[in-house]
N, C-alpha and C positions, 0 to 999 in steps of 0.2 A: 854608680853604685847606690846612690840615696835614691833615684828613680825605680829602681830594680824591688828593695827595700819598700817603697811605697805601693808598687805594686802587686806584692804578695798576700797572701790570704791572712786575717786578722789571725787563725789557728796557726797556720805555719807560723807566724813570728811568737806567738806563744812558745810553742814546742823548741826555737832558736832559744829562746830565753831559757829557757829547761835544759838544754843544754849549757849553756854558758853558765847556769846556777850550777849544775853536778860539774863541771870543769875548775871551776873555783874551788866549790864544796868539799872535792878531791884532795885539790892540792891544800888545802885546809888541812882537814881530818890526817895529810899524810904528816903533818909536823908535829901533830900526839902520837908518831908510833903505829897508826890506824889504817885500815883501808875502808874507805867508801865503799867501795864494790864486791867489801868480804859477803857471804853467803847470810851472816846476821846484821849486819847491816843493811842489806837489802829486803828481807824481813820486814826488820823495821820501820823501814820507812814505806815499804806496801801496804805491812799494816796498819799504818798513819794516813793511807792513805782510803782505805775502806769506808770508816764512818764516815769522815768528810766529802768522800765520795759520794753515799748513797745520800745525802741531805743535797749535797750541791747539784745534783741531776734534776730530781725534784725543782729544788730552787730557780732552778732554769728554766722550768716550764713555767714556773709563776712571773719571772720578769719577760720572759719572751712575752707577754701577755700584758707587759706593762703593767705587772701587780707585785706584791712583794707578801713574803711567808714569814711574819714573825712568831707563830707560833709551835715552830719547829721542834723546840727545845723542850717544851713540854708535852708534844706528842712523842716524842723519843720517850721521856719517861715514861707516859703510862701506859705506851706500849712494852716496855721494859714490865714492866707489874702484869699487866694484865696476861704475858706469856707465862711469865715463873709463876704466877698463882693459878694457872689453867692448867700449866703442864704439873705441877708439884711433885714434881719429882720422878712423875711415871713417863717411860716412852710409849706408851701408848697415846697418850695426851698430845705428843708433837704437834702434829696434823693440824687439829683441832683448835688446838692455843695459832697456832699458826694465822690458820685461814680466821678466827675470832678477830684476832689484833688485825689482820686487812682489812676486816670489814666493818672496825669500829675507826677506824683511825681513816679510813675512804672514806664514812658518815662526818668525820670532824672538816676534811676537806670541802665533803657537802656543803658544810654550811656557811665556810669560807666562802666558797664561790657564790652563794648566794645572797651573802652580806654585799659582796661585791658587786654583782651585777642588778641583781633587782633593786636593793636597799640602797646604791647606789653608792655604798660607804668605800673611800679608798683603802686598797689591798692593806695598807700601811696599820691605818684604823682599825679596820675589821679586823685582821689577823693580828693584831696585839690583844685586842677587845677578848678573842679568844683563849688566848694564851694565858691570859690574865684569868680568865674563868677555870680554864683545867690546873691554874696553876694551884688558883684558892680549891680547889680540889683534889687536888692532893696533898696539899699542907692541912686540911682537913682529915681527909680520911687514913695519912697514911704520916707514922711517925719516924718510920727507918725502912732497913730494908724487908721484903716477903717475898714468901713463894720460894720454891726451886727447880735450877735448870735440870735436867737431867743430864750425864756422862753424855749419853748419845747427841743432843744438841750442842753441847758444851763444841763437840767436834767440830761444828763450823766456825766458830770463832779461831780454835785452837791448831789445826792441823792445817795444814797446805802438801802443795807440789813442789817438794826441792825447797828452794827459800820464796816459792809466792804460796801466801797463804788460798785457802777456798773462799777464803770471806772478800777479796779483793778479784778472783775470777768469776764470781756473782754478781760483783761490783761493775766490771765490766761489760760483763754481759750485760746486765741492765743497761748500762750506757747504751749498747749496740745497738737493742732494742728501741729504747727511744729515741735513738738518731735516727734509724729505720724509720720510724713514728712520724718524726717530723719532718722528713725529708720524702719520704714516699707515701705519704695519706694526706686524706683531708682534712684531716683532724689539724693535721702541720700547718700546714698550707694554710688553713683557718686561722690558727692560732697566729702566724705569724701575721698576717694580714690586721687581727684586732686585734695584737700589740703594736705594727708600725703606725694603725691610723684606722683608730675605731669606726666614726663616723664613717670613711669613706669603704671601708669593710663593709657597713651595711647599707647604703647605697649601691654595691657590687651585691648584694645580695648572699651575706655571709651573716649567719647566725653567731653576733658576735659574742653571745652570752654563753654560748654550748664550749665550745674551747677555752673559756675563761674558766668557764667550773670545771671542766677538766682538768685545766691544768692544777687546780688548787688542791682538788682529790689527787692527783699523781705526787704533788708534791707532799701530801700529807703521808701516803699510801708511802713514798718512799722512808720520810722519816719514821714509818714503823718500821721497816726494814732495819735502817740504822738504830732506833729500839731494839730489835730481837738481836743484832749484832751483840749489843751493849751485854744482852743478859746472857746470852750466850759464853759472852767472856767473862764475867763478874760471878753467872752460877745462880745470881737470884737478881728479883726487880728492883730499881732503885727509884724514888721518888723526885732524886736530884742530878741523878747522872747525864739529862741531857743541860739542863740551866750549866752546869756545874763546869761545860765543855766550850759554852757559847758557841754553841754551832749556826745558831741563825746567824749571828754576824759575820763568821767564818766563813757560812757558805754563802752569804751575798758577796762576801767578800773575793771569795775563789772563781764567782761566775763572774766577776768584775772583772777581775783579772785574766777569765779565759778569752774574755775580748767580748763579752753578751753587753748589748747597751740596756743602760738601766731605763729608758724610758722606753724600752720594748721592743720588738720587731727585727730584731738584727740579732744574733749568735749563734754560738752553736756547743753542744753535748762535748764533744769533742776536743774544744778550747778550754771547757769547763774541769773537765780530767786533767788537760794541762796544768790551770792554775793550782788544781786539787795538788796536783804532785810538787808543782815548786814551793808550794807552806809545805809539804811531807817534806824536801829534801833539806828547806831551810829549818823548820823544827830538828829535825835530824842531826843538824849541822851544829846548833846552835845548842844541842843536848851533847852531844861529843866535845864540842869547846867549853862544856861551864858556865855559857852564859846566865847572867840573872834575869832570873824568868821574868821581870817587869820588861827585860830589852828586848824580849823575844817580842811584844806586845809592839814596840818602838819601830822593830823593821817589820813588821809585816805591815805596818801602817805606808812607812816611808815606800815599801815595793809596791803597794796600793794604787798611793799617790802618783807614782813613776809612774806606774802603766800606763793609767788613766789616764794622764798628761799625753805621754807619746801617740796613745789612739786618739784623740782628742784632735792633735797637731796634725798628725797622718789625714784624717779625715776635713779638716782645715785645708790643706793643700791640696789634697783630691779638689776639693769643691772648687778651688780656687782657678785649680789645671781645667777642669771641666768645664767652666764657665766660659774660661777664656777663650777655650775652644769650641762654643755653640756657635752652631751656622747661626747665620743672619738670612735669610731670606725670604720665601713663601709662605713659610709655618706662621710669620709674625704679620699680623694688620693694623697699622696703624690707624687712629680715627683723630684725623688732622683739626678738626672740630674741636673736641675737648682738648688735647694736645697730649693723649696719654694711648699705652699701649694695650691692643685685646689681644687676649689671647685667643688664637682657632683653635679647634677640635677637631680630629683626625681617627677615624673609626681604625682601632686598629683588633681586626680577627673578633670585629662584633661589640667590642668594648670604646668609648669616647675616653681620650687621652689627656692632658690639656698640654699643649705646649707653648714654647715661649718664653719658660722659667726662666730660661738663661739670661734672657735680655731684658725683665726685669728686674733684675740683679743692678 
């Protein structure tokens, strides 16, 4: 059973987990009288699941890359403003406000990625650095809230199918889309390669600086998204509504937990919606019982920690299994001389391999 378990996909045991969270969650909620699975309660935690959604997709792209987005929170905001004070009230303005805030908030990404890759400054650094500069600009320029939504956009935030809102089948979609992305393009394939091992990305001849600023623009580009969600349900822009959510932390947090390693190269979109849902079903959960909001703050930490631990462990014994099992024989050359091992190289489909790993171990 425990081999079974280790051998499954980091995403399948996400989604195990998301089940065993709603099974519990269930039998919870049923000892207030309640149902989990009522038609407003499902709502609810879809639409919990939206914003966090469209930042953590984004945020995926930036650790897949071995970088990190902290200025998410504040591109939410003044994407929030810059829609409600384009659109002001008219539908006509939709569009416009629309495509505006993509293509200022893909400029913001720009420069992320390029703090990062030429400037050399880590994702970590850079992306605070900016966060910090839109932040003092908008505590500047802007004292409350401005601008307004119009009825007609208001509708994305507010209306769905049945109990799944529109604002979380957009959510999805986007997901699709960038799973497609990274799984079927170059862009992917790139990307994953200069977040598992830069250097050796461009040794392979992979422009590692082009999918790093990708992803930094995607991630920015998404956190408008989760901005225009924001204004769309609120009615007008807020200067504080993304700081006020901590959704950078949130959503590093949720792609932690879909199983994305944070030093790059390994996850997936997919695990990332996972994690997104078990904060939606746990907030959910912990809104139905009463909990005090500082303990909500206490177990998403502690399920954090879980995870992290169990992938950590999982990936420990893999290596452990693996090793044990490497051939010995023609692949390794010994040079009896120095009294230590080389490793051969073995063309494999036009590329030099190195192997031997194992038995330097």
């Amino acid at each position: 059973m425990r081999t079974r378990l280790r051998r499954l996909d980091t995403t399948a045991l996400v989604y195990i987990a998301l089940v065993i969270v709603l099974i519990i969650a269930a039998i919870l909620v049923s000892t207030t009288g309640r149902n989990l699975f009522s038609p407003g309660n499902i709502r609810d935690i879809l639409t919990g699941m939206s914003v966090l959604g469209f930042v953590a997709i984004g945020q995926t792209l930036v650790i897949l890359g071995a970088s990190l987005d902290l200025s998410v929170p504040y591109v939410m905001s003044l994407a929030s403003l810059i829609a409600a004070q384009t659109m002001d009230g008219r539908d006509g303005m939709v569009i416009p406000a629309v495509l505006l805030t993509v293509a200022i908030t893909a400029l913001i990404g720009l420069a992320n990625g390029l703090f990062v890759t030429v400037l050399k400054v880590h994702g970590f650094v850079a992306t605070l650095g900016v966060g910090l500069m839109l932040k003092g600009y908008l505590d500047t320029n802007y004292q409350g809230t401005e601008g307004e939504v119009p009825w007609s956009f208001q509708l994305f935030g507010a209306s769905g199918i049945g109990p799944v809102p529109i604002s979380t089948v957009v959510m999805l979609a986007l997901a699709a889309l960038v799973a497609f992305i990274l799984v079927r393009t170059t862009f992917g394939h790139h990307l994953f390669a200069a977040g598992g091992n830069a250097e050796v990305a461009r040794l392979s001849g992979v422009r590692e600086r082009l999918p790093i600023i990708g992803a930094h623009i995607g991630s920015s580009v998404c956190a408008g998204f989760a901005g225009l969600l924001l204004a769309s349900r609120l009615g007008v822009g807020s200067p504080t509504v993304g700081s006020q959510g901590t959704y950078d932390l949130l959503s590093i947090a949720a792609v932690v937990l879909g199983g994305t390693v944070l030093m790059g190269g390994r996850g997936s979109i997919w695990g990332t919606i996972g994690g997104v849902a078990i904060f939606a079903v746990l907030d959910n959960l912990m809104s139905v019982m009463q909990f005090n909001p500082f303990l909500k703050d206490v177990i998403r930490g502690l399920v954090i920690i879980v995870a992290v631990a169990l992938y950590a462990r999982r990936r420990i014994i893999a290596r452990r299994i693996r090793f044990a099992q490497a051939p010995q024989g023609p692949n390794i050359a010994t040079d009896n001389r120095a009294g230590s091992e080389t490793p051969q190289t073995e063309n494999l489909g036009g590329r030099a391999a190195v192997t031997g790993e194992g038995s330097r171990s």
